[in-house]
C-alpha positions as a Markdown table, in Angstrom:
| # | Residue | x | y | z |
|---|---|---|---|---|
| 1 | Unk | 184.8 | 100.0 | 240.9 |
| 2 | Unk | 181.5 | 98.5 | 239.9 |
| 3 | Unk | 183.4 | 96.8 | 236.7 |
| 4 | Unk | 185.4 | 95.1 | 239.3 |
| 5 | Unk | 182.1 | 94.2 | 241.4 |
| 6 | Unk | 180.9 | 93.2 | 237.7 |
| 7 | Unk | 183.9 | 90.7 | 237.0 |
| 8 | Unk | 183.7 | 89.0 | 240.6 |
| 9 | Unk | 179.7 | 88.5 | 240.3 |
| 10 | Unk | 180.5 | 86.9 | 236.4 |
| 11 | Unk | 183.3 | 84.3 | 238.0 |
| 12 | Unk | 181.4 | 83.3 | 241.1 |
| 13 | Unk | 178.2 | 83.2 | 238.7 |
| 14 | Unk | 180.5 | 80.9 | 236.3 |
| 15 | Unk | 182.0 | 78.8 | 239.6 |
| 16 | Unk | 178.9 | 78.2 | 240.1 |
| 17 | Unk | 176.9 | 76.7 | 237.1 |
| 18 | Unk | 180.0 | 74.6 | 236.6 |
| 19 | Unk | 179.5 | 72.9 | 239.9 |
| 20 | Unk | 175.9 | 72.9 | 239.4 |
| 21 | Unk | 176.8 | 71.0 | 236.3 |
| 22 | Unk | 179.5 | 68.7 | 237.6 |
| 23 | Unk | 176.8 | 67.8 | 240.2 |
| 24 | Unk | 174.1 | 67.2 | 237.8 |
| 25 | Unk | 176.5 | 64.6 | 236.0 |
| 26 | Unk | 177.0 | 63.1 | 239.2 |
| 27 | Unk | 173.6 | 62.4 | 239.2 |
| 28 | Unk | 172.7 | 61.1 | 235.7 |
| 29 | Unk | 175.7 | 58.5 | 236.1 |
| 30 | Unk | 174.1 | 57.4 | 239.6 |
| 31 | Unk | 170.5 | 57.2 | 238.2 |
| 32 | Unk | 171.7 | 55.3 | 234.7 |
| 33 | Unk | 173.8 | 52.4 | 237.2 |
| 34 | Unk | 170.8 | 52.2 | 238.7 |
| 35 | Unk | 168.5 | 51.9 | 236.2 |
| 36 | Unk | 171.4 | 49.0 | 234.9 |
| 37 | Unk | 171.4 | 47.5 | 238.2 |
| 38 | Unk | 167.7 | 46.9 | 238.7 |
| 39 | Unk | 167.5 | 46.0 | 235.0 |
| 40 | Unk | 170.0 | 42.8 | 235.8 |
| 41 | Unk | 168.5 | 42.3 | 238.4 |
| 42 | Unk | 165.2 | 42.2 | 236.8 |
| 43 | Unk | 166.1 | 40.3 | 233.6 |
| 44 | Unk | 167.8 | 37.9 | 236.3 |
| 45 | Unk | 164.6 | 37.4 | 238.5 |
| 46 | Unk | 162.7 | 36.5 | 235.2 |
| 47 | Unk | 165.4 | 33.8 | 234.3 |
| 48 | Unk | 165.0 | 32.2 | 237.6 |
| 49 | Unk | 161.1 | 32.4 | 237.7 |
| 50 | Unk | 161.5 | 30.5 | 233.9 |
| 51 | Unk | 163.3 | 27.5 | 235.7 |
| 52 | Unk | 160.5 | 27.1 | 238.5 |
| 53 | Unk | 158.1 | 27.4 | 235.9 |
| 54 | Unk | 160.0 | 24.5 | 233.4 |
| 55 | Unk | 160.2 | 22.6 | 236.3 |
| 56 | Unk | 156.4 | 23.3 | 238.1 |
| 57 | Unk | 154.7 | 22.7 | 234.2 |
| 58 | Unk | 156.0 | 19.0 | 234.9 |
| 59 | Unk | 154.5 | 18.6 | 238.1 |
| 60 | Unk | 158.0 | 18.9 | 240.0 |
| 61 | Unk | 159.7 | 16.2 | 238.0 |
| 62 | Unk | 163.3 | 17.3 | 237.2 |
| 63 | Unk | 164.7 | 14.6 | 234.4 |
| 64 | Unk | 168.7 | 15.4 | 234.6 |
| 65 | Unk | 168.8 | 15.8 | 230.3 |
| 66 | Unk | 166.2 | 18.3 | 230.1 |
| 67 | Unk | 167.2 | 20.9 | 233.1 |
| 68 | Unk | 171.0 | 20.4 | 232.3 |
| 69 | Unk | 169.7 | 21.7 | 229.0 |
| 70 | Unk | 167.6 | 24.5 | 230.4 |
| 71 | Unk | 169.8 | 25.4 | 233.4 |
| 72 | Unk | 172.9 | 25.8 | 230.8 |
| 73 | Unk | 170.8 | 28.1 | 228.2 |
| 74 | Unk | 169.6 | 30.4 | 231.4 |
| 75 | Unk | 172.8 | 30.0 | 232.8 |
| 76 | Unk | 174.1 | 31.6 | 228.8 |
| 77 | Unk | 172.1 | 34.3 | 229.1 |
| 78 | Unk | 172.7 | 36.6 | 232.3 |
| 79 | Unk | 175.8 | 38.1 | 232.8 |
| 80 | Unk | 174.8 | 38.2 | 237.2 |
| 81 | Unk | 174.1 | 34.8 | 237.5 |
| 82 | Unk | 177.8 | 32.9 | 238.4 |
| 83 | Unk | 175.7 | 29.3 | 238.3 |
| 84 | Unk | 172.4 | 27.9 | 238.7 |
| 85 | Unk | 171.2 | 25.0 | 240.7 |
| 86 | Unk | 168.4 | 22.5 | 241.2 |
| 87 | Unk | 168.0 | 22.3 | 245.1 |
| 88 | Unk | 164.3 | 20.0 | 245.7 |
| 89 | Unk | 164.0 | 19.4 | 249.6 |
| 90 | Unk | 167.1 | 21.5 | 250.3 |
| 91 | Unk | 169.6 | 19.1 | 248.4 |
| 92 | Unk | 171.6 | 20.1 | 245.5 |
| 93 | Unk | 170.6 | 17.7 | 242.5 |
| 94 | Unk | 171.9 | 19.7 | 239.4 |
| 95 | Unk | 174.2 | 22.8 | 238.8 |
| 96 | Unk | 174.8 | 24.5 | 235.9 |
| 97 | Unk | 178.1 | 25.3 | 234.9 |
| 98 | Unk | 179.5 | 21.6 | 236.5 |
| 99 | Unk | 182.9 | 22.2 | 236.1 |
| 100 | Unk | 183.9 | 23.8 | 239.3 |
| 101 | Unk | 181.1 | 23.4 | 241.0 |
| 102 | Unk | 180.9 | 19.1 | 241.6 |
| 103 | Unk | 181.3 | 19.2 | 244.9 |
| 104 | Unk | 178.3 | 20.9 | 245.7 |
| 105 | Unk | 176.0 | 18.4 | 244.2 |
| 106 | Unk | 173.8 | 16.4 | 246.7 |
| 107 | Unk | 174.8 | 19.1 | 249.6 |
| 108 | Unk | 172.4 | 19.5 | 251.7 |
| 109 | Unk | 171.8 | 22.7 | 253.0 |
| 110 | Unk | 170.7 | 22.2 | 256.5 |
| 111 | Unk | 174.0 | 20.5 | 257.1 |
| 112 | Unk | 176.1 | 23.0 | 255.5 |
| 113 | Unk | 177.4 | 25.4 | 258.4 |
């Protein structure tokens, strides 16, 4: 009788680790999309903070050549960022990628519902 007891303590031991270890993977795959999430977001923050600063080190001018330039190399290099606009006093001067996105130039956001 105790070989039996034996053989039942091994399996529920074994059940055991195994979930213990299925949970555990759980948990690495959540903290590594996080750790990919916040890292886009991150890398995606620092882009955007580039283009304020482009624009600020000119004392708020935006010539069209030069941010169509920047906007489409930021624009190249994040894989969260769907487009990327210019937007002094609320109106929409330059987006980055155009093409599907013409209409929205010169909106003004306060009149958008």
């Amino acid at each position: 009788m105790p070989v039996a007891g034996g053989g039942a303590l091994s399996a529920l031991f074994v059940r055991q680790e195994r979930k213990r270890q299925t949970v555990q993977e759980g948990l690495q795959r959540r903290y590594a999309l996080r750790a990919r999430i916040e890292s886009e977001q991150i890398s995606t923050l620092y882009l955007v903070s580039g283009v304020e600063a482009f624009i600020r080190a000119d004392r708020g001018e935006v010539h069209a050549e030069e941010i169509c330039r920047v906007l489409t190399i930021l624009y190249g290099n994040s894989h969260a960022i769907r487009n990327i606009g210019i937007v002094p006093g609320n109106r929409i001067s330059h987006v980055d990628p155009l093409a599907g996105n013409e209409r929205a130039i010169a909106r003004y956001y306060p009149d958008n519902p």
